[in-house]
C-alpha positions in Angstrom: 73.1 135.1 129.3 69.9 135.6 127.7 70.3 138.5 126.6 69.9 139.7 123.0 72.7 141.5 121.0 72.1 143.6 118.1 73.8 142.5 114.9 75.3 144.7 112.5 76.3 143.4 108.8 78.6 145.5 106.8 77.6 144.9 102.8 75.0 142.3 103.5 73.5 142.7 99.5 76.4 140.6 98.8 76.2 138.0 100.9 73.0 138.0 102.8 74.2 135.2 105.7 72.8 137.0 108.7 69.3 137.7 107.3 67.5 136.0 109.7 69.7 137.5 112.5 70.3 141.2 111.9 69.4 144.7 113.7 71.0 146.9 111.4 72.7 147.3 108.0 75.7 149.6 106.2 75.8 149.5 102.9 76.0 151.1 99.6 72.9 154.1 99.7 71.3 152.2 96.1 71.4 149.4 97.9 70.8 150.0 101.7 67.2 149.6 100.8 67.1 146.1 99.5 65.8 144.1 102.3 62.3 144.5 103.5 61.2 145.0 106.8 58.9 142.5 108.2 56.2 144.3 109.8 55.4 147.5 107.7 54.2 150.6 109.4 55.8 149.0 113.0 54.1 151.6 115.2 50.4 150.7 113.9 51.1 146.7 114.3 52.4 146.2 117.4 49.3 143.8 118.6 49.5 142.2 115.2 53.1 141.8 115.4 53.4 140.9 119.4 50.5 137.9 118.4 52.4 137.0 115.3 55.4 136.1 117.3 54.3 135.4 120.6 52.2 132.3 119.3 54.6 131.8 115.9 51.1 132.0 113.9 52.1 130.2 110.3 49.9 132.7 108.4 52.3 135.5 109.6 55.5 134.2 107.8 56.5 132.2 104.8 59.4 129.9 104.3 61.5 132.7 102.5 61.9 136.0 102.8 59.6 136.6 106.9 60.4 133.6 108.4 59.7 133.6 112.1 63.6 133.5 113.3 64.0 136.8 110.7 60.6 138.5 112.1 60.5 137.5 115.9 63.5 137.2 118.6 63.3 133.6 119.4 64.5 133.9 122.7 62.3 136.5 124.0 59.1 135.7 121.7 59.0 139.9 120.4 59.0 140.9 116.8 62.5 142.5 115.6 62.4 146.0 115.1 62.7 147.6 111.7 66.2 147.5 110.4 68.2 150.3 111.3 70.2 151.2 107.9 73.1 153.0 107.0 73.8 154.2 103.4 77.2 155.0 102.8 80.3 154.1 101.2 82.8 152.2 103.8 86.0 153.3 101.8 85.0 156.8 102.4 85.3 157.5 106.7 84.0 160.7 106.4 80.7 159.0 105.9 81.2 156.8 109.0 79.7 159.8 111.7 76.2 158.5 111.8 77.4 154.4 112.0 80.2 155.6 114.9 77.2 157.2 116.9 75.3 154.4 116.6 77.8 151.8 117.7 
């Protein structure tokens, strides 16, 4: 209870459902890139990023692509880290080494 879970979508440019929710991505590598990471250059805006959340400033998100529920965990009030992403094809398992460490 309270705690948060990371989320991993398998194929999300397809069906982008859990855009607002997820930690990590596998897709295709030309299209593991798609999705934009809310706070650019994470290391050098943690303040910026910590206030953004912390205090759900409007002037930090927009009503499509960084929403606050996408940028910030609601339950703890911290900006999401960038997406971790993983470029590879899932039909091949010899690509999954990288994806098996991680889970």
């Amino acid at each position: 209870r309270g705690r948060v879970l990371p989320l991993l979508d398998i194929g999300p440019a397809m069906n982008p459902w859990t855009r607002e929710v997820v930690d990590a991505i596998v897709d295709r590598p030309d299209a593991v890139t798609w999705l934009q990471d809310c706070w650019p250059n994470f290391g050098t805006w943690p303040s910026h990023s910590k206030e953004c959340c912390a205090q759900r400033l409007a002037a930090c998100f927009d009503e499509s692509a960084f929403t606050y529920d996408r940028c910030c965990h609601a339950s703890t009030g911290q900006p999401r880290r960038p997406l971790l992403r993983f470029g590879l094809d899932v039909n091949d398992g010899r690509q999954y080494g990288e994806l098996l460490e991680h889970v």
